[in-house]
N, CA, C and O of each residue as an XYZ file, in Angstrom:
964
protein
N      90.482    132.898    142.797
C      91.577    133.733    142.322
C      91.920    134.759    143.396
O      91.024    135.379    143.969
N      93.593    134.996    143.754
C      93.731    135.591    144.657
C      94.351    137.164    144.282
O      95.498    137.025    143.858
N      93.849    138.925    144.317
C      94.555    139.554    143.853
C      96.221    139.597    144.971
O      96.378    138.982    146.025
N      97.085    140.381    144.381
C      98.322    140.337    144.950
C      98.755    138.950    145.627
O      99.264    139.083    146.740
N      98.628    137.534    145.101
C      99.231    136.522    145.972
C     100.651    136.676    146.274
O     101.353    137.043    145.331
N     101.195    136.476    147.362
C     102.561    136.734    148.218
C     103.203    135.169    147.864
O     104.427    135.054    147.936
N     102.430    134.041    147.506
C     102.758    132.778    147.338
C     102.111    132.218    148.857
O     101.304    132.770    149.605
N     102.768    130.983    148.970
C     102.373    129.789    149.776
C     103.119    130.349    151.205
O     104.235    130.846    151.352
N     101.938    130.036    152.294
C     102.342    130.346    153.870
C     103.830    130.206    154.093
O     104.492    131.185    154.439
N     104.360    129.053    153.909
C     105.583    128.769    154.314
C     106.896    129.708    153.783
O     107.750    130.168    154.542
N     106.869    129.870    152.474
C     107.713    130.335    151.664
C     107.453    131.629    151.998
O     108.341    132.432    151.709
N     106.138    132.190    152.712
C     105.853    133.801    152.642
C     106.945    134.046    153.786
O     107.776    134.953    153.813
N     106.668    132.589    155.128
C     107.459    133.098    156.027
C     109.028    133.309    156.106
O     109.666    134.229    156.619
N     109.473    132.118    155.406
C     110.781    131.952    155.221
C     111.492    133.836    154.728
O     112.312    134.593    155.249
N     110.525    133.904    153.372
C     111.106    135.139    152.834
C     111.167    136.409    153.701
O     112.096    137.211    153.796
N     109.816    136.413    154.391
C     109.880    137.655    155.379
C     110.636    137.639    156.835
O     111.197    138.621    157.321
N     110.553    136.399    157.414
C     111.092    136.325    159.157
C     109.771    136.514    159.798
O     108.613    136.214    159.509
N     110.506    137.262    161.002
C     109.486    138.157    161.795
C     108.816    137.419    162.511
O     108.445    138.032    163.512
N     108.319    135.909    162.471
C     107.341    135.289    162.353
C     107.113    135.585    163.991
O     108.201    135.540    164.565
N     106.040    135.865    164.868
C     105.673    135.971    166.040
C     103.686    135.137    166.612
O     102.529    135.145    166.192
N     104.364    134.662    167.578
C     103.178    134.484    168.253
C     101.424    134.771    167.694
O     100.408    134.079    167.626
N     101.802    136.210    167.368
C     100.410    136.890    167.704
C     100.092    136.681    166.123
O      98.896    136.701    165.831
N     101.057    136.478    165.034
C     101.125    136.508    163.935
C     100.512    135.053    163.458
O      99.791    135.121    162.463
N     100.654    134.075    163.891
C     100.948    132.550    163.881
C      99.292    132.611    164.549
O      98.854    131.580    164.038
N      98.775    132.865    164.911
C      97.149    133.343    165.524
C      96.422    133.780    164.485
O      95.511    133.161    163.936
N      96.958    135.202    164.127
C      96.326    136.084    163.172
C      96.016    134.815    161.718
O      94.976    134.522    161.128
N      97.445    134.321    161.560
C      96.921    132.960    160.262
C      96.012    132.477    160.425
O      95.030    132.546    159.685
N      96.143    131.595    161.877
C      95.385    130.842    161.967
C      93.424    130.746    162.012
O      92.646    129.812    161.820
N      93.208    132.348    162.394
C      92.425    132.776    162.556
C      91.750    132.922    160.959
O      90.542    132.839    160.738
N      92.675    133.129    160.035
C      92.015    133.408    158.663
C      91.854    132.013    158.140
O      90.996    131.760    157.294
N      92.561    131.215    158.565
C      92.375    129.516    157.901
C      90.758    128.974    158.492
O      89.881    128.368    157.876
N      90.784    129.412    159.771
C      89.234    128.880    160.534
C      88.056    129.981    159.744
O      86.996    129.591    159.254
N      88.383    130.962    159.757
C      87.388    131.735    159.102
C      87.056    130.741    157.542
O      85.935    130.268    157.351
N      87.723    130.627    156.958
C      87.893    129.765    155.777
C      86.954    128.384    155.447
O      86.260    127.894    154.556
N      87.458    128.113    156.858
C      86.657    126.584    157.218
C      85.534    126.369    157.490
O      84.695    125.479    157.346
N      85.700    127.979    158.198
C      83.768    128.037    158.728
C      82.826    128.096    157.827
O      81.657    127.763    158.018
N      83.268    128.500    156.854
C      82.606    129.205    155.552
C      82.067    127.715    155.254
O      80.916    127.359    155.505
N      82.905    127.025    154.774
C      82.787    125.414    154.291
C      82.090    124.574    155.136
O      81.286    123.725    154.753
N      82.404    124.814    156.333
C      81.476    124.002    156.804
C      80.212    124.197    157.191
O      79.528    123.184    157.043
N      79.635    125.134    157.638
C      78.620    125.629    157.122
C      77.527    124.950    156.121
O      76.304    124.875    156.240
N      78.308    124.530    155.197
C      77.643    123.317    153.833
C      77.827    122.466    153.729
O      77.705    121.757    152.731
N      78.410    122.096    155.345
C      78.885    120.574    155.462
C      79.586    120.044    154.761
O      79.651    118.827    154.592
N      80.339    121.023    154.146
C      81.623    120.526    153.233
C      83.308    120.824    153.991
O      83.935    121.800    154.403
N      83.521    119.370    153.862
C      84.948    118.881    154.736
C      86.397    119.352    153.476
O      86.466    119.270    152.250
N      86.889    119.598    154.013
C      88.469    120.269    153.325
C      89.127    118.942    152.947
O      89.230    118.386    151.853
N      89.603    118.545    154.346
C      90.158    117.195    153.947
C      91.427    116.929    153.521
O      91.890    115.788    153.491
N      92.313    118.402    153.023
C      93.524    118.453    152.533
C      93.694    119.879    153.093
O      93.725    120.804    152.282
N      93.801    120.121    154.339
C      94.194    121.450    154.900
C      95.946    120.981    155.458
O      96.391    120.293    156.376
N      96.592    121.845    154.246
C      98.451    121.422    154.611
C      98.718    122.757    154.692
O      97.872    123.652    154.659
N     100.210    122.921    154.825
C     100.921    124.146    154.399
C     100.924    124.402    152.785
O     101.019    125.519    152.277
N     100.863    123.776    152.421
C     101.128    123.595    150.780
C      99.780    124.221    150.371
O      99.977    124.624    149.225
N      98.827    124.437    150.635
C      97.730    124.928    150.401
C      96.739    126.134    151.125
O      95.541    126.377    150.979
N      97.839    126.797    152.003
C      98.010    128.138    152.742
C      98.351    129.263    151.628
O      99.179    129.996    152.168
N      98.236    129.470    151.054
C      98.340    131.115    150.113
C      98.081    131.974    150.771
O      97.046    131.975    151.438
N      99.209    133.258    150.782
C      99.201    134.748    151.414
C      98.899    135.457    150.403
O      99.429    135.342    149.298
N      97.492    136.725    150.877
C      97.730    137.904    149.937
C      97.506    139.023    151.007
O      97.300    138.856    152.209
N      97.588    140.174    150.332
C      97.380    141.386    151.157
C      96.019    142.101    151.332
O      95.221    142.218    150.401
N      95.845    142.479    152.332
C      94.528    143.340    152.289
C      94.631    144.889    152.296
O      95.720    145.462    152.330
N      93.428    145.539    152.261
C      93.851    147.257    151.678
C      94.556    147.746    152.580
O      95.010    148.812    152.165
N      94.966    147.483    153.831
C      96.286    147.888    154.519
C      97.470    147.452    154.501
O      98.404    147.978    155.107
N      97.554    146.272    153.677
C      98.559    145.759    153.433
C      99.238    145.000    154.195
O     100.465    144.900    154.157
N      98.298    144.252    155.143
C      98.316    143.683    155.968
C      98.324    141.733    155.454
O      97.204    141.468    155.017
N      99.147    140.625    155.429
C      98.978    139.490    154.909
C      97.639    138.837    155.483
O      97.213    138.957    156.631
N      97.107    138.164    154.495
C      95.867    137.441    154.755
C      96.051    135.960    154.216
O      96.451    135.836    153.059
N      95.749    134.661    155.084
C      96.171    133.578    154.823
C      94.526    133.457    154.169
O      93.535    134.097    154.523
N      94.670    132.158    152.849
C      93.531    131.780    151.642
C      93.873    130.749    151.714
O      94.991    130.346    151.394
N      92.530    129.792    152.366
C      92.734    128.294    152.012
C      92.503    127.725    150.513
O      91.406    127.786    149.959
N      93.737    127.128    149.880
C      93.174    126.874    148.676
C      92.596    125.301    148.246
O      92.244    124.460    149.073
N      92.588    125.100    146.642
C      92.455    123.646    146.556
C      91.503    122.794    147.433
O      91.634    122.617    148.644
N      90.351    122.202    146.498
C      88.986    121.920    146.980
C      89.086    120.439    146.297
O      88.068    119.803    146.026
N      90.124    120.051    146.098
C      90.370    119.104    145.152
C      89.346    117.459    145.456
O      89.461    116.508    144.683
N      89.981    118.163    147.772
C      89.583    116.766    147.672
C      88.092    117.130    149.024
O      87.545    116.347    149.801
N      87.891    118.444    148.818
C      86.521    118.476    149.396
C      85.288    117.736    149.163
O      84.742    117.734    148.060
N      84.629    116.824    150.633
C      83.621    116.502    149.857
C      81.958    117.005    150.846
O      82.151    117.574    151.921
N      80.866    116.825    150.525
C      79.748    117.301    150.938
C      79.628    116.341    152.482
O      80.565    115.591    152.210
N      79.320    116.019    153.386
C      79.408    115.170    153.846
C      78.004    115.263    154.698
O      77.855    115.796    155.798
N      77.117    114.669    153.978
C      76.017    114.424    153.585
C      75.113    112.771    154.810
O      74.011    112.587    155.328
N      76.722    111.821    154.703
C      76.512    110.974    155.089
C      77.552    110.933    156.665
O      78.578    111.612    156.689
N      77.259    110.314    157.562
C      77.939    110.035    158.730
C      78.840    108.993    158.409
O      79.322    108.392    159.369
N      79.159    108.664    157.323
C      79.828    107.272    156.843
C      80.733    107.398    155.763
O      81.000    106.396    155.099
N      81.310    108.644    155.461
C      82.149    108.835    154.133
C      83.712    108.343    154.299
O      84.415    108.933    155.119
N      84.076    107.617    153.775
C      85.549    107.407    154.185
C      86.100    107.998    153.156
O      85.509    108.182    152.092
N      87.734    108.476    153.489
C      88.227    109.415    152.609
C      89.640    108.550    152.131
O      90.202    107.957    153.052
N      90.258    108.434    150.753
C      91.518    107.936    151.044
C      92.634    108.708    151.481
O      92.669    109.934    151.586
N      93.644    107.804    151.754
C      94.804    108.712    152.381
C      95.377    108.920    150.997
O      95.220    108.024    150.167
N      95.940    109.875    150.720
C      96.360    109.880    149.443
C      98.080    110.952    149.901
O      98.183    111.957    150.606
N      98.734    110.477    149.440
C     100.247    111.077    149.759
C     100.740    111.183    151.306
O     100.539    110.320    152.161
N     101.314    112.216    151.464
C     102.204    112.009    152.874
C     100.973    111.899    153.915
O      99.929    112.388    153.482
N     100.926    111.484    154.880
C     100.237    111.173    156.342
C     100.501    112.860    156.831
O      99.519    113.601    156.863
N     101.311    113.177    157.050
C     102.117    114.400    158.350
C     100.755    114.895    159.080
O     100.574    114.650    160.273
N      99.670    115.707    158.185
C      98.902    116.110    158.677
C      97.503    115.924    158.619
O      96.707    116.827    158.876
N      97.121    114.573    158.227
C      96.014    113.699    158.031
C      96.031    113.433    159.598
O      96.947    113.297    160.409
N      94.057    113.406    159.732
C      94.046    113.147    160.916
C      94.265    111.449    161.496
O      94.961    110.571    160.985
N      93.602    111.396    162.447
C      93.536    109.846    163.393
C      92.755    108.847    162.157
O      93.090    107.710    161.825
N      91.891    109.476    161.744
C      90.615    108.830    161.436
C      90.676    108.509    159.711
O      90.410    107.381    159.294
N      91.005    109.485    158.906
C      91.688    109.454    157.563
C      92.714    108.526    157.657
O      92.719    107.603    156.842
N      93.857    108.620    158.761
C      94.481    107.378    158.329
C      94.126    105.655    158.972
O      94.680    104.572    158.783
N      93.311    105.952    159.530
C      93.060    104.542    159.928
C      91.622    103.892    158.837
O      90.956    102.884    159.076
N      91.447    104.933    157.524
C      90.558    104.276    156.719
C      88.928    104.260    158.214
O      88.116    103.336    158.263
N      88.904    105.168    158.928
C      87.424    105.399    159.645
C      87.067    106.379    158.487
O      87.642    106.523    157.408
N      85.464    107.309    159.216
C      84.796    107.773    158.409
C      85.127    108.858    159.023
O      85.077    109.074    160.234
N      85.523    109.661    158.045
C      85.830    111.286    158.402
C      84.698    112.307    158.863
O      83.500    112.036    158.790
N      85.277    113.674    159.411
C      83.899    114.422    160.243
C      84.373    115.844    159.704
O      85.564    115.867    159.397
N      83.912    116.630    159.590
C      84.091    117.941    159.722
C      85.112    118.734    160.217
O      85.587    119.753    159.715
N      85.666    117.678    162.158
C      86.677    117.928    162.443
C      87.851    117.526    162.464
O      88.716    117.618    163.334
N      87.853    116.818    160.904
C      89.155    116.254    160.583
C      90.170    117.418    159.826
O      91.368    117.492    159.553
N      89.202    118.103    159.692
C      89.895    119.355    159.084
C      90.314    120.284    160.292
O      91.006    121.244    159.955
N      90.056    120.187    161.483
C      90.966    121.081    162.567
C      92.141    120.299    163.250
O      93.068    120.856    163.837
N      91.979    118.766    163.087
C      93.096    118.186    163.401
C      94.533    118.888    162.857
O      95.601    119.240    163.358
N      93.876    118.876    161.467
C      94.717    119.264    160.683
C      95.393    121.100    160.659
O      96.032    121.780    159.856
N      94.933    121.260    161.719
C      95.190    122.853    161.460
C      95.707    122.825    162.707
O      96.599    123.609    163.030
N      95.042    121.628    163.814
C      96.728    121.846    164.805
C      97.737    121.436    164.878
O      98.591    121.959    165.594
N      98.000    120.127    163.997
C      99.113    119.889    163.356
C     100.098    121.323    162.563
O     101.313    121.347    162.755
N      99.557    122.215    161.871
C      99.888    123.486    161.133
C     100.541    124.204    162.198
O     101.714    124.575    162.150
N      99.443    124.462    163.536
C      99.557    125.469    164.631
C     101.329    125.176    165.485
O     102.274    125.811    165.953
N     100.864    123.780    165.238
C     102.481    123.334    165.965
C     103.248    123.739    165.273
O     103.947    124.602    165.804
N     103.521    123.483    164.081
C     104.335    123.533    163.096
C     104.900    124.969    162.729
O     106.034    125.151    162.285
N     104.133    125.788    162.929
C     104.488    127.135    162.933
C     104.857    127.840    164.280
O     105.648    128.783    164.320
N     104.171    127.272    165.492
C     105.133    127.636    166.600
C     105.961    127.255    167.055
O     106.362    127.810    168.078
N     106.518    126.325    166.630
C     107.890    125.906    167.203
C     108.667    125.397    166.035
O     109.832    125.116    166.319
N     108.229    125.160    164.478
C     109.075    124.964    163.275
C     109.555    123.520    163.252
O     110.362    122.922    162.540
N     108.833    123.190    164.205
C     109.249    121.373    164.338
C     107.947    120.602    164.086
O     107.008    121.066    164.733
N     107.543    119.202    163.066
C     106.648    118.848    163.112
C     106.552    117.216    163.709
O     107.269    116.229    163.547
N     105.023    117.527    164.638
C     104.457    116.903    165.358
C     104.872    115.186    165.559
O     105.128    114.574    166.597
N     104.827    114.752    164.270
C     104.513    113.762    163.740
C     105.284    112.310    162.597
O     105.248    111.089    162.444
N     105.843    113.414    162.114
C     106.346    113.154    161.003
C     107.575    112.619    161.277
O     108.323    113.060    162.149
N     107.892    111.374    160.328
C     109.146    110.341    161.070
C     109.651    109.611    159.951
O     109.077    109.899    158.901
N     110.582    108.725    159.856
C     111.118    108.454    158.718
C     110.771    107.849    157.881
O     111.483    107.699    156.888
N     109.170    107.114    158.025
C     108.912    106.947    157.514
C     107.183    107.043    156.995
O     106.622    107.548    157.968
N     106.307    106.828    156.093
C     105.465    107.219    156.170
C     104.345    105.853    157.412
O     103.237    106.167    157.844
N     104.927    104.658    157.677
C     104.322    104.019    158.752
C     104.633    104.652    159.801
O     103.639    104.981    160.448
N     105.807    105.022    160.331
C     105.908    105.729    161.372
C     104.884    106.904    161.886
O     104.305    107.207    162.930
N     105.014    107.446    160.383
C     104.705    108.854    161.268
C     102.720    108.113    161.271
O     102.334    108.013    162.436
N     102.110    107.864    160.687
C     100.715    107.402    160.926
C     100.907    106.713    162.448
O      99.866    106.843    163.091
N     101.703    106.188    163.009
C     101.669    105.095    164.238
C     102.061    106.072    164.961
O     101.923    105.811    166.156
N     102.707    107.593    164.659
C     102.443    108.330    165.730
C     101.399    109.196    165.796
O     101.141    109.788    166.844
N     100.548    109.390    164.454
C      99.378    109.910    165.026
C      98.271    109.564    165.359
O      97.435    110.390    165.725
N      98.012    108.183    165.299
C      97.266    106.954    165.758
C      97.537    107.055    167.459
O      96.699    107.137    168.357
N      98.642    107.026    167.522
C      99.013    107.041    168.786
C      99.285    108.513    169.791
O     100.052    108.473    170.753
N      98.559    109.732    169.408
C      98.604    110.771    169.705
C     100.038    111.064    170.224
O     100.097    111.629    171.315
N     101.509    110.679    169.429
C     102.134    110.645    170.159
C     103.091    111.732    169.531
O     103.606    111.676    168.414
N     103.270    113.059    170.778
C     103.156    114.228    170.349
C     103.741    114.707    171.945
O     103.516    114.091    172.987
N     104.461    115.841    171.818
C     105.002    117.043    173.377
C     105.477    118.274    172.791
O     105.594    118.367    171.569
N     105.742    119.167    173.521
C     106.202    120.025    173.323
C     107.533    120.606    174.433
O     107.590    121.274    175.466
N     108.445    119.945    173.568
C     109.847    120.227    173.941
C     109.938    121.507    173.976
O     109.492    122.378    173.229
N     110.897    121.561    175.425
C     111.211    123.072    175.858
C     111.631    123.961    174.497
O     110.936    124.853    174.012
N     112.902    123.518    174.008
C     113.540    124.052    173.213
C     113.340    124.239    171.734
O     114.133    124.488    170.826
N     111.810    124.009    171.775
C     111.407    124.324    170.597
C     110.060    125.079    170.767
O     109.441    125.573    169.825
N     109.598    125.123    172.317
C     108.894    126.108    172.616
C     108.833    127.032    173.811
O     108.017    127.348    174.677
N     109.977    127.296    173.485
C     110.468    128.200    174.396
C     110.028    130.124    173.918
O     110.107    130.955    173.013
N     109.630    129.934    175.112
C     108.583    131.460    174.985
C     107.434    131.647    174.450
O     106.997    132.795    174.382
N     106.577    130.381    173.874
C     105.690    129.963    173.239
C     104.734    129.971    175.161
O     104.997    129.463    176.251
N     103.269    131.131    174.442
C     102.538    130.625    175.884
C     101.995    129.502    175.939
O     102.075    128.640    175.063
N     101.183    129.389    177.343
C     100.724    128.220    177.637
C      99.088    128.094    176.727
O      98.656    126.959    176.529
N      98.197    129.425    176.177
C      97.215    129.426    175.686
C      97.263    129.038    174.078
O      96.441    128.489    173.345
N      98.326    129.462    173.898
C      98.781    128.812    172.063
C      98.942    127.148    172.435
O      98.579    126.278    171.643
N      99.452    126.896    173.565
C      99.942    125.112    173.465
C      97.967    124.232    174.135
O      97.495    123.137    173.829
N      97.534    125.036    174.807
C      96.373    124.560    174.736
C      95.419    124.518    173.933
O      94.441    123.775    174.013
N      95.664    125.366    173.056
C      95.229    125.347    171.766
C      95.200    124.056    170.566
O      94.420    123.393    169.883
N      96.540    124.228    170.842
C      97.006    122.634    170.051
C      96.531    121.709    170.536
O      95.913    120.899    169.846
N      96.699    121.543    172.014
C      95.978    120.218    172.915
C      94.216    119.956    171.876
O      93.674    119.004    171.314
N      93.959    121.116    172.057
C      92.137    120.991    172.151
C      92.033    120.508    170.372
O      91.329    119.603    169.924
N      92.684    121.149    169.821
C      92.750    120.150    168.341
C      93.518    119.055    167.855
O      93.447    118.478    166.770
N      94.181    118.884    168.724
C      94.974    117.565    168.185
C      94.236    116.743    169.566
O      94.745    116.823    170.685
N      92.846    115.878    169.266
C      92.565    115.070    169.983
C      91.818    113.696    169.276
O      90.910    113.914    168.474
N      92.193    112.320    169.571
C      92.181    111.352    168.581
C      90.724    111.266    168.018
O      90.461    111.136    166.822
N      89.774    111.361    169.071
C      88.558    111.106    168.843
C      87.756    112.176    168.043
O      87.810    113.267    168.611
N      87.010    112.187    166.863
C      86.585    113.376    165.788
C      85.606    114.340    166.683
O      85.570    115.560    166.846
N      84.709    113.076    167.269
C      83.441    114.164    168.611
C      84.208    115.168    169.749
O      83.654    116.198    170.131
N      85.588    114.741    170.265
C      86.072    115.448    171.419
C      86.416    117.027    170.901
O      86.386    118.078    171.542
N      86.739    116.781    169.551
C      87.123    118.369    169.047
C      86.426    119.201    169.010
O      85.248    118.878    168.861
N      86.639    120.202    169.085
C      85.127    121.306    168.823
C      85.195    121.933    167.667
O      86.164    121.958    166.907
N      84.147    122.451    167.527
C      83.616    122.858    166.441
C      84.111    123.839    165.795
O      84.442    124.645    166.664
N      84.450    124.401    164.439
C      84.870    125.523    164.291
C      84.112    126.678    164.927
O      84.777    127.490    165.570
N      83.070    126.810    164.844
C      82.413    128.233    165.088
C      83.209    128.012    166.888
O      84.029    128.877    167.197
N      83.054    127.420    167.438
C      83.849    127.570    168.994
C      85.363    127.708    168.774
O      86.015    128.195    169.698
N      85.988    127.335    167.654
C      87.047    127.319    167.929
C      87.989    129.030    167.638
O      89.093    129.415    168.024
N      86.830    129.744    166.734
C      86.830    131.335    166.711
C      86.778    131.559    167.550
O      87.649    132.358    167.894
N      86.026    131.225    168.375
C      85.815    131.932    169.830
C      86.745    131.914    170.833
O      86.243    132.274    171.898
N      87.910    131.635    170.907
C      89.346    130.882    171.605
C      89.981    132.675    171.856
O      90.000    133.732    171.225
N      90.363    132.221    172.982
C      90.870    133.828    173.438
C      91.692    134.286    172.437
O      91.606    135.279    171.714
N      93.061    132.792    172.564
C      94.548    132.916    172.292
C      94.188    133.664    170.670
O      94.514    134.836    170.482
N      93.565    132.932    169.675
C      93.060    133.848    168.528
C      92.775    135.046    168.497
O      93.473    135.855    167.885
N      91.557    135.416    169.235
C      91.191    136.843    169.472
C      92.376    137.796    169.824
O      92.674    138.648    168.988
N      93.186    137.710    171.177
C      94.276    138.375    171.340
C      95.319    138.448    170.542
O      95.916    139.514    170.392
N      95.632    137.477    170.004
C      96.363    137.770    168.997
C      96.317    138.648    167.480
O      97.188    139.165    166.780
N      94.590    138.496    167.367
C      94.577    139.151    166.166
C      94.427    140.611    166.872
O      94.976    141.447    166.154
N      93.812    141.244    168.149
C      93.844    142.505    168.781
C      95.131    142.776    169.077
O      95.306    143.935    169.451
N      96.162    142.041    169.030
C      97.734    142.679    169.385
C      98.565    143.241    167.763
O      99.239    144.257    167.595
N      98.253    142.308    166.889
C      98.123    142.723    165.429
C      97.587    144.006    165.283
O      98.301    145.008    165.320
N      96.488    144.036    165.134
C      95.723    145.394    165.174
C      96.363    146.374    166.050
O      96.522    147.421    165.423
N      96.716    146.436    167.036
C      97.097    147.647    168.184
C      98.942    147.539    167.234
O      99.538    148.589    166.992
N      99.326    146.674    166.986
C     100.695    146.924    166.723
C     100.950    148.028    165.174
O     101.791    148.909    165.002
N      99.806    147.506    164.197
C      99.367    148.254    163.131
C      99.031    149.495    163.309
O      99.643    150.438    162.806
N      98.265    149.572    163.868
C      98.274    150.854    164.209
C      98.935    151.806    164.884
O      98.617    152.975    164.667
N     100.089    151.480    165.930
C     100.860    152.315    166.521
C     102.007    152.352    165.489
O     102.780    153.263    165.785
N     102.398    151.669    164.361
C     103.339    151.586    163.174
C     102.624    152.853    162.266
O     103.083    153.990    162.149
N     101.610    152.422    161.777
C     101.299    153.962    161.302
C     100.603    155.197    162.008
O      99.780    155.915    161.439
N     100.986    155.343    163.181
C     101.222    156.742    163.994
C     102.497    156.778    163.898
O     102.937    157.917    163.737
N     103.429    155.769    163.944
C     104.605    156.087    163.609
C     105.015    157.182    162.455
O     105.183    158.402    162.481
N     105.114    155.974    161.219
C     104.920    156.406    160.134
C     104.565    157.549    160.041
O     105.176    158.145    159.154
N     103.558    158.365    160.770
C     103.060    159.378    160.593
C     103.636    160.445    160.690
O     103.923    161.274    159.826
N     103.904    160.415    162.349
C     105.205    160.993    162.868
C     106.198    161.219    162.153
O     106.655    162.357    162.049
N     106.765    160.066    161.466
C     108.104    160.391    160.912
C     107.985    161.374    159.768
O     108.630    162.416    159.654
N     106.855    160.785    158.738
C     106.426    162.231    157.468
C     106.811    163.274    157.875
O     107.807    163.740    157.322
N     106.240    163.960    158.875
C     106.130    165.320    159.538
C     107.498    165.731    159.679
O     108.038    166.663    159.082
N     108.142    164.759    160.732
C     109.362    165.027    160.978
C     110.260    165.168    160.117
O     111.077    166.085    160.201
N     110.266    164.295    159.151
C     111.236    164.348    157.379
C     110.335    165.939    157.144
O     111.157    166.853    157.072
N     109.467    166.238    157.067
C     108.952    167.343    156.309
C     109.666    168.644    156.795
O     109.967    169.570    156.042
N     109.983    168.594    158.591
C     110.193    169.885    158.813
C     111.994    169.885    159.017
O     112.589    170.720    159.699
N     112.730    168.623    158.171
C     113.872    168.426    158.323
C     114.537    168.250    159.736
O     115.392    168.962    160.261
N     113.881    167.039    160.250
C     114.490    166.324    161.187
C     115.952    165.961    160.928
O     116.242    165.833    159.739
N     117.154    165.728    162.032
C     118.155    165.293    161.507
C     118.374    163.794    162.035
O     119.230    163.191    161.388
N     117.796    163.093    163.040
C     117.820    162.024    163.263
C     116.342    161.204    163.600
O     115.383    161.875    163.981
N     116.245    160.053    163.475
C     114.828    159.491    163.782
C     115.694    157.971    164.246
O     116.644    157.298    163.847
N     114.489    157.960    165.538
C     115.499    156.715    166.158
C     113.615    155.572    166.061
O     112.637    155.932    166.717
N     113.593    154.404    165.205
C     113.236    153.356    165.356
C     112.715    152.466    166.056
O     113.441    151.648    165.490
N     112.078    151.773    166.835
C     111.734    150.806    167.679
C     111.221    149.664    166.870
O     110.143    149.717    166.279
N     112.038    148.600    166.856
C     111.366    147.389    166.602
C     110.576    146.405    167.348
O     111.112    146.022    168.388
N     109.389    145.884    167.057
C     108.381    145.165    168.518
C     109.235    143.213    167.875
O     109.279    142.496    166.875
N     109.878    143.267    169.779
C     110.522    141.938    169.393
C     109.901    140.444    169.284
O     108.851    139.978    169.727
N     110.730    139.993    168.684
C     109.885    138.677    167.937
C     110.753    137.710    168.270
O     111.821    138.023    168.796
N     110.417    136.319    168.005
C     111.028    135.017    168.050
C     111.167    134.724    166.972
O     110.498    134.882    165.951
N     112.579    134.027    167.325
C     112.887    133.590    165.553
C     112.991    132.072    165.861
O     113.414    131.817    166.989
N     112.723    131.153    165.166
C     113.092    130.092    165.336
C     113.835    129.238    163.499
O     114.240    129.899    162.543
N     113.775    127.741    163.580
C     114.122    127.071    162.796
C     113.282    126.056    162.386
O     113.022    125.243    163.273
N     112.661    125.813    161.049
C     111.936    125.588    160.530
C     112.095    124.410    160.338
O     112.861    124.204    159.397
N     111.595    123.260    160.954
C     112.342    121.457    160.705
C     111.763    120.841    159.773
O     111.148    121.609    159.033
N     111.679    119.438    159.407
C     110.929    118.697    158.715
C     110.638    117.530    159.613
O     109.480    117.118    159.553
N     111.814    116.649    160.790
C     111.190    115.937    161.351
C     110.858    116.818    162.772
O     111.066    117.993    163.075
N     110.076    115.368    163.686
C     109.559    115.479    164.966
C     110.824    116.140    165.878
O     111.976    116.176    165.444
N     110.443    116.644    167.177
C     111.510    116.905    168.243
C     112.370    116.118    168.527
O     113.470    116.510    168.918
N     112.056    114.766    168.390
C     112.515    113.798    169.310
C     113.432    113.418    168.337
O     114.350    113.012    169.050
N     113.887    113.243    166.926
C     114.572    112.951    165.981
C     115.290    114.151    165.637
O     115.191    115.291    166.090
N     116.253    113.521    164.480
C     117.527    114.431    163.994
C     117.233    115.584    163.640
O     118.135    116.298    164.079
N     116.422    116.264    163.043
C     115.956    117.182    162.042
C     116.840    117.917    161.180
O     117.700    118.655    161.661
N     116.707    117.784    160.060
C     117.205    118.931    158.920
C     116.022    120.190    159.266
O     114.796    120.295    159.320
N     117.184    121.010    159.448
C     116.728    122.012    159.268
C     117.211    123.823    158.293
O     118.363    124.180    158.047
N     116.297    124.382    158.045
C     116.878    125.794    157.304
C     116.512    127.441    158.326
O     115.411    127.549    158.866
N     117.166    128.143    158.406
C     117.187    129.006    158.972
C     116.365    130.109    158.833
O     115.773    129.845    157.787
N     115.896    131.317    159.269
C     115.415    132.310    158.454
C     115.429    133.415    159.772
O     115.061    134.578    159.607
């Protein structure tokens, strides 16, 4: 149970904007924290989507991403568990859809599939149909077009590289994958940005108190992009925000 839920990742973003770099980290960073927890007990997620990203707030009021739905978690006990594919492919890994035996790090495949998806609003994979898009992730077949990652650094796209890799052993581990700069900095640019907002804030009280007549603003700039449903390389519908 989540107090104050904001609703589901996607819809949080759509409603708010803003969406930035360091922000798209900061998530991601609370989804691995999440995972670590689980795995830990050798228990695999197995259904890590957007659809199962829930935002709530913390006592600063700061959004916190909650992995939900354990529906299809299982103990993985054995080196030999096969999982079914059950509904869309998009962000099922190599190994889930080829009916192999799933690992622990089938659940970070799946979170760089997410990582893409939120930095550039275009997904990886996904094609018109549901054979397609499995034959492109069978086939690691995946880039990152300028124009959908444009201004996107090179440590967020290596990021993606190091989890979207076909083989379950080449991935690393969650507890290493906390350890990733691009995460860390991002959640320390969060933090430093929070906090110079309420010195702001602070500032301004005072200033309203002793009847200031103007207060001039600074907004810290962000990328906006467009939120797709298919791959780069295809038509995409897309919605704005």
């Amino acid at each position: 149970y989540c107090d104050d839920l904001q609703g589901r990742l996607l819809d949080y973003i759509v409603s708010w904007g803003n969406l930035t770099e360091e922000k798209v980290a900061s998530y991601m960073l609370n989804v691995l924290q999440a995972l670590h927890y689980l795995h830990n007990s050798r228990i695999a997620h197995l259904d890590v989507k957007p659809e199962n990203l829930l935002v709530t707030h913390n006592a600063s009021g700061q959004p916190v991403v909650k992995l939900a739905d354990l529906g299809d978690a299982v103990q993985l006990n054995s080196a030999h568990y096969i999982h079914p594919l059950l509904g869309s492919p998009e962000f099922a890994s190599p190994e889930l859809v080829l009916g192999e035996p799933v690992s622990l790090t089938s659940d970070l495949w799946s979170l760089g599939v997410i990582t893409y998806v939120l930095l550039s609003g275009a997904s990886p994979f996904l094609d018109e149909s549901a054979e397609e898009t499995c034959l492109n992730i069978c086939r690691l077949d995946f880039s990152f077009p300028r124009e959908y990652f444009h201004g996107v650094s090179q440590a967020a796209l290596d990021f993606v590289r190091l989890l979207l890799r076909t083989e379950p052993g080449r991935r690393p581990p969650v507890g290493l994958c906390l350890q990733e700069a691009w995460l860390q900095a991002g959640q320390r640019a969060l933090f430093e940005a929070t906090s110079l907002i309420s010195s702001s804030l602070t500032v301004v009280s005072a200033e309203l108190c002793f009847g200031t007549d103007s207060l001039l603003l600074a907004s810290t700039p962000c990328r906006s992009y467009s939120l797709v449903i298919r791959r780069p390389t295809a038509h995409p519908f897309q919605f704005s925000f």
